[in-house]
C-alpha positions as CSV (number, residue, x, y, z in Angstrom):
1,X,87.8,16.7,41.7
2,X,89.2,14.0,38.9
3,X,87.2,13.0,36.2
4,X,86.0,9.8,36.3
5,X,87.0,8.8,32.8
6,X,90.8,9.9,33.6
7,X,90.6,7.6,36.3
8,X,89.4,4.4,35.3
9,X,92.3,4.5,32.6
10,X,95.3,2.2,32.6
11,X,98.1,3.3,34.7
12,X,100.8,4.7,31.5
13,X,98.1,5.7,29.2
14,X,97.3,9.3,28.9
15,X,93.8,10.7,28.0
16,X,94.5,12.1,25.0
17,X,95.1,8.8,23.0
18,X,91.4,7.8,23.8
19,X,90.1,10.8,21.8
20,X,87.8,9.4,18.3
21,X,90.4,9.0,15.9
22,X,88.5,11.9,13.5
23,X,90.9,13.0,11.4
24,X,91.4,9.0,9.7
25,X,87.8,9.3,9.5
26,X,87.9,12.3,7.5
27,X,90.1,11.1,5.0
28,X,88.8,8.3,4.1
29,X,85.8,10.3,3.3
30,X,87.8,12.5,1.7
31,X,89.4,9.5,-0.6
32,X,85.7,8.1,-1.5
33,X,85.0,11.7,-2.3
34,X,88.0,11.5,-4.7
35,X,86.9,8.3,-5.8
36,X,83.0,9.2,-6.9
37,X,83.4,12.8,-7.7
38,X,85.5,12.2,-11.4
39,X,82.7,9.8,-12.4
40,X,80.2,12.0,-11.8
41,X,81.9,15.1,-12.8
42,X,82.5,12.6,-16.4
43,X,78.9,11.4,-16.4
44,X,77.0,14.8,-15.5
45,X,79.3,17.8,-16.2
46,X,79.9,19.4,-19.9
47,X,83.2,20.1,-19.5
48,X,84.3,16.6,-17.7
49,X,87.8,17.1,-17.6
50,X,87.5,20.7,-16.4
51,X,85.5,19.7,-13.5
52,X,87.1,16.9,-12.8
53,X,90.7,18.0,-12.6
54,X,89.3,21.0,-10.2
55,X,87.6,18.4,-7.9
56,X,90.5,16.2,-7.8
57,X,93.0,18.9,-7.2
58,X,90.4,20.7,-4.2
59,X,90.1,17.1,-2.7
60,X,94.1,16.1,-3.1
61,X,94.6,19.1,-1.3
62,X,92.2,18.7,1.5
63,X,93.5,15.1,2.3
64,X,97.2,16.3,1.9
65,X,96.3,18.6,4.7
66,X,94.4,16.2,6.9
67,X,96.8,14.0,6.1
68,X,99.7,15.8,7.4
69,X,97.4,16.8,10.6
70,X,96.8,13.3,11.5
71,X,100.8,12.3,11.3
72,X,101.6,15.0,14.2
73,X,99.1,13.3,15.9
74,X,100.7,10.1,15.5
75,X,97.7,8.8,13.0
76,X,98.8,8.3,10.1
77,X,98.9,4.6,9.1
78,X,95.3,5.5,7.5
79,X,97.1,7.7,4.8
80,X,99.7,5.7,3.7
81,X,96.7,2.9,3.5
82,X,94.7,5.4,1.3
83,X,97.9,6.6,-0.5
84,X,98.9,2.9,-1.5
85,X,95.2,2.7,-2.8
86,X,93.5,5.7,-4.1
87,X,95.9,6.0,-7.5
88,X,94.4,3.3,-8.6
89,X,90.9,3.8,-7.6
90,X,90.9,7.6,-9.1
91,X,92.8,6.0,-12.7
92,X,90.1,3.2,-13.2
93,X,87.2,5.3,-11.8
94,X,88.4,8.3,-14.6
95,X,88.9,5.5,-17.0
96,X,85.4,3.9,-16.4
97,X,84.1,7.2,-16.3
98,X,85.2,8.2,-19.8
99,X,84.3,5.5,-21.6
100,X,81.2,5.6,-20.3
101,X,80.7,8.9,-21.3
102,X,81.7,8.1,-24.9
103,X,79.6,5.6,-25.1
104,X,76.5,7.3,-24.6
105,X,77.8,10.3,-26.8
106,X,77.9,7.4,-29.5
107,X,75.0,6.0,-28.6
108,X,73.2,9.2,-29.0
109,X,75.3,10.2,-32.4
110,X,74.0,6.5,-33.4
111,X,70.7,6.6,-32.6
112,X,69.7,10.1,-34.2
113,X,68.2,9.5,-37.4
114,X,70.0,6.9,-38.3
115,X,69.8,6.0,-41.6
116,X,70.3,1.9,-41.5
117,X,67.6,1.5,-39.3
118,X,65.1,1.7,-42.5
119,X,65.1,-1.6,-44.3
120,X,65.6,-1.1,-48.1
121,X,64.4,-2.9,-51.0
122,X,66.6,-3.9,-54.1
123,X,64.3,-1.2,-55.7
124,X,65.4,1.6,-53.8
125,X,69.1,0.8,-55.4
126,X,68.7,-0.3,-58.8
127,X,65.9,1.1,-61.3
128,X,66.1,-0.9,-64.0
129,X,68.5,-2.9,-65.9
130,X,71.1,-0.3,-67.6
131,X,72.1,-1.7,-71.1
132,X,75.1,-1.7,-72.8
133,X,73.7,0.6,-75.2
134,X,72.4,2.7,-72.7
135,X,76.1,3.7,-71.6
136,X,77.4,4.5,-75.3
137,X,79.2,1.2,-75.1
138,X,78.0,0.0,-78.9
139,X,80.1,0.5,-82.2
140,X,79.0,3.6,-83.6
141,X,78.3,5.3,-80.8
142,X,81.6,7.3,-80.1
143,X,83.6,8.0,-82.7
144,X,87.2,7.8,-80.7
145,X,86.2,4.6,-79.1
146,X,85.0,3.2,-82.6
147,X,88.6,4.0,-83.8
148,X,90.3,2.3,-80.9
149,X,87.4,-0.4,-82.0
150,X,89.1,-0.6,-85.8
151,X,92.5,-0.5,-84.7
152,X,92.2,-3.5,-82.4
153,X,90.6,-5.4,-84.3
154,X,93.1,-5.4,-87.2
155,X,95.8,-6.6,-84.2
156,X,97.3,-3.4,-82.5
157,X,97.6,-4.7,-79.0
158,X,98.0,-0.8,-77.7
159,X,94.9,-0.1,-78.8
160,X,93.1,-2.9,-77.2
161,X,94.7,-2.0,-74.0
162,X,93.3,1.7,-74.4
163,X,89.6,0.5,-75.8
164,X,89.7,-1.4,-72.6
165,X,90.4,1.1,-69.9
166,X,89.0,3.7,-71.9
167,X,85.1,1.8,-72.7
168,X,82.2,1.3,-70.6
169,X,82.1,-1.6,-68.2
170,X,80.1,-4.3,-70.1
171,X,79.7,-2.7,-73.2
172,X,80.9,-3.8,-77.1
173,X,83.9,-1.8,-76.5
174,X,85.4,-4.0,-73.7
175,X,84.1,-6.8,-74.9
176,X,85.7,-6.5,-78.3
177,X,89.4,-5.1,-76.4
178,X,89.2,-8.6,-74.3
179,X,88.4,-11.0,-77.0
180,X,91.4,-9.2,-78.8
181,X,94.2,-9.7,-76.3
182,X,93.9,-6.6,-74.1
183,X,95.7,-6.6,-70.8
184,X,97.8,-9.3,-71.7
């Protein structure tokens, strides 16, 4: 007895070709599988590149295989399809991934006590006004600097230039070196 199926068939067709094409199915399961699994290996795993590289290589494999099984079958135009596409699905999905993942390291580096959150008063940086004479800057008060001092004064442009880079910021000193030519 015939089977009904095998009979109602085109005459020239055989009954193999009408079999569910399963293998193309598989592997483009298999090629969404290598498209999701490094961005979630990247997003949830500690050691993202680890676990991704493992994935990928498992899955590569896998469709390589199925791959090769569906061209003996005559079905392959689904792999090249998938092999024009996935490299650059699996680069900008690793890609994505990544900098997703550093941006929430960042964010949680960022966002851990982080010390210009607090607003700050003028207070917090500066006590009170600091005098001249509060950094040693006034004739008298260092005996080196108030030699400089003398010798500038009576015209030796060296020691101008030293009592310069050598006295306080806004103190007598510098002010003395300046008004005498220092620098110049």
């Amino acid at each position: 007895m015939e089977n009904e199926a095998v009979r109602d068939l085109p005459e020239g067709v055989d009954a193999s070709e009408d079999r569910p094409r399963l293998l193309p199915a598989a592997g483009v399961g298999v090629a969404v599988l290598l498209v999701v699994a490094p961005w979630l290996a990247f997003r949830f795993a500690p050691a993202p590149v680890e676990v991704a590289a493992v994935i990928l290589v498992v899955l590569l494999v896998v469709l390589t295989t199925l791959g090769y099984l569906a061209s003996t079958r005559g079905q392959g135009a689904t792999f090249v399809a998938i092999a024009l596409v996935l490299p650059y699905l699996v680069i900008g999905t690793v890609a994505y991934a990544a900098a997703d993942r550093a941006t929430t390291e960042l964010e949680s580096i960022f966002d851990e006590d982080d010390p210009f959150d607090e607003e700050f008063s003028e207070e917090d940086f500066f006590d009170d006004e600091v005098l001249p004479e509060d950094l040693g800057g006034t004739y008298g008060s260092d005996p080196r600097l108030d030699a400089l001092h003398d010798d500038c004064v009576d015209g030796d442009a060296d020691a101008c230039d030293e009592l310069y880079l050598e006295s306080p910021v806004g103190s007598e000193y510098e002010s003395v070196a300046i008004e005498n030519g220092a620098g110049e």
